[in-house]
C-alpha positions in Angstrom: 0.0 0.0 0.0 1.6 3.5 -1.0 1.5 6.4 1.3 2.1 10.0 1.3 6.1 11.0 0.9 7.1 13.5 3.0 9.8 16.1 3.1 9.1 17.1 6.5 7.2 14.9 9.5 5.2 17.7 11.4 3.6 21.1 10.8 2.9 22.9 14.2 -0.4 23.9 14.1 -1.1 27.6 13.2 -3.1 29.9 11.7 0.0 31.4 10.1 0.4 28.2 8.0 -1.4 27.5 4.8 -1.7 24.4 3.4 -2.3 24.2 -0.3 -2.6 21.3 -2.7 -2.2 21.8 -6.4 -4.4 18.5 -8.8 -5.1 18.1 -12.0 -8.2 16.1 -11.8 -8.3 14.5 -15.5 -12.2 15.7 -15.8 -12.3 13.4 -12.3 -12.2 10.4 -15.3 -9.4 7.4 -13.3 -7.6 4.8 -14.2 -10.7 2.5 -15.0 -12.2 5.2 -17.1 -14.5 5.9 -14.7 -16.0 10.0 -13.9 -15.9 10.4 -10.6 -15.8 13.4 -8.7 -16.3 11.9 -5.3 -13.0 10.1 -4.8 -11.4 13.1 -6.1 -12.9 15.2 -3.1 -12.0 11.9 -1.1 -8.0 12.6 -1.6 -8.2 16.3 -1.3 -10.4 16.2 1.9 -7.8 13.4 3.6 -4.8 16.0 2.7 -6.6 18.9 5.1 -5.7 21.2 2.4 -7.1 24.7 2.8 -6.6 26.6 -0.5 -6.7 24.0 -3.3 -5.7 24.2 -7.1 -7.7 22.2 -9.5 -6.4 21.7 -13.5 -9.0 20.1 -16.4 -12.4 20.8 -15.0 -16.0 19.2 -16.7 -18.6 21.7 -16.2 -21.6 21.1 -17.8 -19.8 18.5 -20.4 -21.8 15.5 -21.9 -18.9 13.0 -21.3 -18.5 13.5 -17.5 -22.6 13.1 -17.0 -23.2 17.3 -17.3 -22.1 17.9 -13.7 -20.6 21.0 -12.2 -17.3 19.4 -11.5 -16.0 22.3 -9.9 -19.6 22.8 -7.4 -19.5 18.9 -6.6 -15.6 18.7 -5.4 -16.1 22.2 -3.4 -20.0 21.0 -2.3 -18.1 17.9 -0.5 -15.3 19.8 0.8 -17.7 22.5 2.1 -15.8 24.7 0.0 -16.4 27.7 -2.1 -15.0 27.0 -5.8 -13.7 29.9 -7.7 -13.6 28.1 -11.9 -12.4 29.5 -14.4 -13.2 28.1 -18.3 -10.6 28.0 -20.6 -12.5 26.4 -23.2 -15.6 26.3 -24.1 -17.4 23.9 -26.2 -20.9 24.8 -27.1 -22.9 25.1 -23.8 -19.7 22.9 -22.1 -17.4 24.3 -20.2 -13.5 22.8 -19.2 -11.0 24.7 -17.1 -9.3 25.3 -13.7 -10.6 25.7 -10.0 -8.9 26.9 -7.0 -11.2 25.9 -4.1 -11.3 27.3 -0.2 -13.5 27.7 2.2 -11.2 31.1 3.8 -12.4 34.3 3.1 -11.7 35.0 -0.5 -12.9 37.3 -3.8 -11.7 36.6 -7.5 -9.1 39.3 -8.6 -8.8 38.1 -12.3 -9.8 34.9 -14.5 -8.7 35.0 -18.0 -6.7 33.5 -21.2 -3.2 33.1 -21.6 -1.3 33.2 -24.9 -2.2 30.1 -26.8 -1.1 28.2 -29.9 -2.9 25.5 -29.4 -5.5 24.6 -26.8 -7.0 27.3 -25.1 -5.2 28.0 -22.1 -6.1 30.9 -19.0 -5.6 31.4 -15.4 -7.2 32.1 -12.0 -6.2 34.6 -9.5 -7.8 34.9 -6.4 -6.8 36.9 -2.7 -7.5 35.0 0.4 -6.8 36.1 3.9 -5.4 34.2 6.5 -4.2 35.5 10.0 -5.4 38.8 8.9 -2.9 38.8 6.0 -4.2 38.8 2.2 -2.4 36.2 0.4 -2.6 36.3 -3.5 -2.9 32.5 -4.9 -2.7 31.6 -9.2 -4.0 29.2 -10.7 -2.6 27.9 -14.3 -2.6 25.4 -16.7 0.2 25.7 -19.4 0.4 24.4 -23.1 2.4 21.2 -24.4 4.7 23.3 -26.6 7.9 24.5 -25.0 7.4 27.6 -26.9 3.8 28.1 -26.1 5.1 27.5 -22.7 7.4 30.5 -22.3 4.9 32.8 -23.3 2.7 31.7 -21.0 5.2 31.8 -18.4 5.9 35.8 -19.3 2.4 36.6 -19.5 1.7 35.0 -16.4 5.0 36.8 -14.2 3.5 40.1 -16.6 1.7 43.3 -14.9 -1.9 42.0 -15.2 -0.8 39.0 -12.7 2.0 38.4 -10.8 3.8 41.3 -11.6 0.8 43.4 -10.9 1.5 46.5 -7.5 -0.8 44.2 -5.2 1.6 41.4 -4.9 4.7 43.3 -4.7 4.5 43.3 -0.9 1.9 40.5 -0.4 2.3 36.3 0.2 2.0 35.0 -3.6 1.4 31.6 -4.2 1.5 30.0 -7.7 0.2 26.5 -8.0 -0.7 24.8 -11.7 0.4 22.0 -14.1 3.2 23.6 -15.8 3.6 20.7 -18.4 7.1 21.4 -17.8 9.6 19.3 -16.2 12.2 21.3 -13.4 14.7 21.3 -16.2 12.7 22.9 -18.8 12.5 27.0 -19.9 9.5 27.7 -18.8 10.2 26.4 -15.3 13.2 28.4 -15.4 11.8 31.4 -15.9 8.9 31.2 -13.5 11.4 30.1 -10.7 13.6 33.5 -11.1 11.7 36.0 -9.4 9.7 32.9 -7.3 11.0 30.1 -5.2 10.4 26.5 -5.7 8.1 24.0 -3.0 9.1 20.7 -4.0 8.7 17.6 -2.9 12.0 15.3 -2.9 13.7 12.5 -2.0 17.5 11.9 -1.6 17.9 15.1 -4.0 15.6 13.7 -6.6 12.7 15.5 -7.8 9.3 13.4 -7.1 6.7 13.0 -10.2 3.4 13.4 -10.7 2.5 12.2 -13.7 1.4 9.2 -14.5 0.1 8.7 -11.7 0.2 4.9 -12.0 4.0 4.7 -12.5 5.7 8.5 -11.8 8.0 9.5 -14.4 7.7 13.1 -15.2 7.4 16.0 -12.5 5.5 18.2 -14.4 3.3 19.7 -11.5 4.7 22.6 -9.0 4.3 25.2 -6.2 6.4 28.3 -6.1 5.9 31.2 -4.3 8.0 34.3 -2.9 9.8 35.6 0.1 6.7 35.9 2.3 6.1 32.2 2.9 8.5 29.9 4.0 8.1 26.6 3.3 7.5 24.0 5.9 6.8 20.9 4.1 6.1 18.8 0.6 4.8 15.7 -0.4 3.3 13.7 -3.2 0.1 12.1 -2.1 0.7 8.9 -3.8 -1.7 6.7 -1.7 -4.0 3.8 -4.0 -6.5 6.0 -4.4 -4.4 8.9 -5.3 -3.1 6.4 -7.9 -6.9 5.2 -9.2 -8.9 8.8 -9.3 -6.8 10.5 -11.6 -3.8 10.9 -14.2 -1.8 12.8 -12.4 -0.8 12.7 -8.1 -1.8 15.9 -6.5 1.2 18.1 -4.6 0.6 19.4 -0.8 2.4 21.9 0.4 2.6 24.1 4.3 4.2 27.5 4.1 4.4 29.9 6.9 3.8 33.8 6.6 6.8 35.3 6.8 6.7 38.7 9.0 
C-alpha cells in the first residue's frame, strides 16, 4: 500500500500556516475510465488542504454526466470554488478551479497566450491571520514555446507582476507541463521560489500517476512564505482517481 512522501514529518499547528494542494483532476475520469468526482474530493479532503488548485475541470460536459465538477468537489469539501473556463465547447465548459472555504474574492480569470488549446488562469486573494495572500491558478500548453509565453504573460503586470503582490504572500500553483529542467520552469522560478517535494535530492513525479516519471506539477511562491513541508500524495487512491498525483504543500507567513 503506497503512502504519502514527506519532506518534513510535522507542521505545528497555526493559523500562520497554509496548506495548499495543487491537482489536475483528469475531468475526475481514473484509471478504470471511470467519472468520478467523489474520490477526487476523497483525496483532497484526507490532505486537510485549505486553499486548493484544480487543473482540467467538466462543467456542464456531456462525457463527465453534465455535472458542475468544480460545485461537486467544493460541495463535498464544504468549499467555495472559484472556476475559471478556458474552453468552451458549445454550452460545455472545461477549465481550472482553485477551491477554499477562507475568506476570499476573485481578482482576475482570464486567457493566456495560446497556440494550441486554449489555455487561461485564475487569480484569487484570500486572507489568513489577517494577511491577504494572492494565490494563481494555471494550466500551461504542451509546446515549449507556447510554454514561455505563457510563463511571461503570467509573471507580466496584469498578474503576478501586478502592484498588489509586490508586498503581499504569492502563491503559484498549476500544471506547468514542464519538467524542473525545462524553460519555462526556469523562468517562473527567477523572481519565485520552488516547494518541492524530494527525495534523496531527486525530484518526485506526478505524472502518470500509475508509475511516476515526469514532475510536471509545481508550487512556487515568494519571500513571504516559507516553506515547511512537501509531499506527493501517492496513496492507491491517489493512484486510481486520476492521471496525475496531486502536490501538498505548508508555508508559513513570513513577518
Amino acid at each position: 500500500m503506497g503512502s504519502p512522501r514527506m519532506m518534513t514529518p510535522k507542521v505545528p499547528p497555526s493559523r500562520r500556516v497554509l496548506r495548499a494542494l495543487t491537482y489536475n483532476i483528469h475531468s475526475c475520469r481514473g484509471s478504470d475510465r471511470r467519472h468520478d468526482p467523489g474520490r477526487i474530493a476523497e483525496v483532497i479532503a484526507a490532505s486537510g488542504a485549505d486553499v486548493i488548485a484544480l487543473q482540467e475541470l467538466d462543467v456542464g460536459r456531456k462525457r463527465s454526466g453534465g455535472i458542475d465538477q468544480a460545485e461537486a468537489i467544493a460541495a463535498h469539501l464544504k468549499m467555495r470554488a472559484h472556476f475559471h473556463p478556458a474552453l468552451y465547447v458549445e454550452d460545455e465548459r472545461y477549465g481550472d478551479a482553485i477551491l477554499t472555504a477562507l475568506p476570499s474574492i476573485r481578482h482576475r480569470a482570464a486567457a493566456l497566450p495560446s497556440r494550441g488549446e486554449p489555455r487561461g488562469a485564475l487569480w484569487i486573494e484570500i486572507q489568513l491571520d489577517g494577511q491577504r495572500m494572492q494565490i494563481f491558478n494555471t494550466h500551461f500548453g504542451l509546446s515549449s514555446s507556447e510554454r514561455m509565453l505563457q510563463a511571461e504573460a503570467l509573471l507580466g503586470p496584469g498578474w503576478i507582476g501586478h502592484d498588489c503582490c509586490r508586498r503581499a504572500p504569492v502563491l503559484l500553483l498549476g500544471d506547468f507541463n514542464a519538467i524542473p529542467s525545462s524553460r519555462a520552469f526556469r523562468r517562473l522560478s527567477e523572481p519565485l521560489q520552488v516547494a518541492a517535494p524530494r527525495l534523496g535530492g531527486r525530484w518526485l513525479a506526478t505524472f502518470p500517476a500509475r508509475l511516476p516519471l515526469l514532475r510536471l506539477d509545481h508550487i512556487l511562491h515568494n519571500e513571504r512564505l516559507r516553506p515547511i513541508s512537501a509531499r506527493v500524495i501517492d496513496t492507491p487512491l491517489a493512484r486510481k482517481a486520476s492521471d496525475h498525483l496531486p502536490i501538498v504543500v505548508d508555508l508559513e507567513l513570513v513577518s
